[in-house]
C-alpha positions as CSV (number, residue, x, y, z in Angstrom):
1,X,129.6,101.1,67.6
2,X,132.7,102.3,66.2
3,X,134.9,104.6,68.2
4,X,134.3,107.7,66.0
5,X,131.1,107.1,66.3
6,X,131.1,107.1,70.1
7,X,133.8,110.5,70.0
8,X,131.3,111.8,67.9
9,X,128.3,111.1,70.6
10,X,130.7,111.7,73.3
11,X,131.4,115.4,71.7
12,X,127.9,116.1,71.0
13,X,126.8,115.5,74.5
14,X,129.2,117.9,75.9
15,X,128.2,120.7,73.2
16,X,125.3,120.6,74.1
17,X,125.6,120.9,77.6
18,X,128.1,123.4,77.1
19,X,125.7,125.4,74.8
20,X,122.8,124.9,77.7
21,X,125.5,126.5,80.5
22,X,127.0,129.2,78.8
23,X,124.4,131.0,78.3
24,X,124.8,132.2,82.0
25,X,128.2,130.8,82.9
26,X,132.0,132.3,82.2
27,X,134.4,129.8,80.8
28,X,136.6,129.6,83.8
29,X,133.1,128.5,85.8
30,X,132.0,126.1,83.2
31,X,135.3,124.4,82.0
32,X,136.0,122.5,85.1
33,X,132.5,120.9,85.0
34,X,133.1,120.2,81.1
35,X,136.2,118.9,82.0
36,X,135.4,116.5,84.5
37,X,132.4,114.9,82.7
38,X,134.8,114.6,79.6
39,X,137.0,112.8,81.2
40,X,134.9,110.5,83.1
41,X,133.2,109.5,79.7
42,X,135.8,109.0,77.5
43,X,137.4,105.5,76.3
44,X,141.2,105.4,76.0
45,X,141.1,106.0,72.7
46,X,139.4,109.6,72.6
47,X,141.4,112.4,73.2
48,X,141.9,113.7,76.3
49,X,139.9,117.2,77.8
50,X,143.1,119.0,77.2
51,X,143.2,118.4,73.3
52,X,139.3,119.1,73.1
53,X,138.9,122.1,74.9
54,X,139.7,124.8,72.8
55,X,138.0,123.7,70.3
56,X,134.9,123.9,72.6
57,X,135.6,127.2,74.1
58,X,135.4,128.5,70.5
59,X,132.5,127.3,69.7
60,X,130.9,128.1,72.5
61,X,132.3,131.6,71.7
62,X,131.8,131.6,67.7
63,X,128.1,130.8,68.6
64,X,127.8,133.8,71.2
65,X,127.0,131.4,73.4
66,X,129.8,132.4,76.1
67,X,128.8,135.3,78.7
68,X,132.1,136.3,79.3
């Protein structure tokens, strides 16, 4: 498996528990869980949380799936 391929699997997994939690979570409750599982999954060559996050948070937000 190439390692885009495993970012991309890597990313989908976390949208979608991301999707499942923020339904009834705020960010600041959710992101440290994201976080932590991000990082403990990732090779060395994905990017780290730090770079990823945002672009999860708006998602999460684009797709009203944020409650606060």
């Amino acid at each position: 498996m190439s390692q885009s391929s495993v970012d991309t699997h890597l990313l989908l997994a976390i949208l979608k528990v991301a999707r499942e939690e923020c339904s009834h979570n705020h960010w600041d409750e959710l992101e440290p869980v994201l976080a932590a599982a991000w990082e403990d999954l990732r090779d060395d060559g994905t990017p780290p949380w730090e770079i990823v996050a945002d672009e999860i948070q708006h998602a999460c937000r684009k797709e009203g799936m944020l409650a606060g």
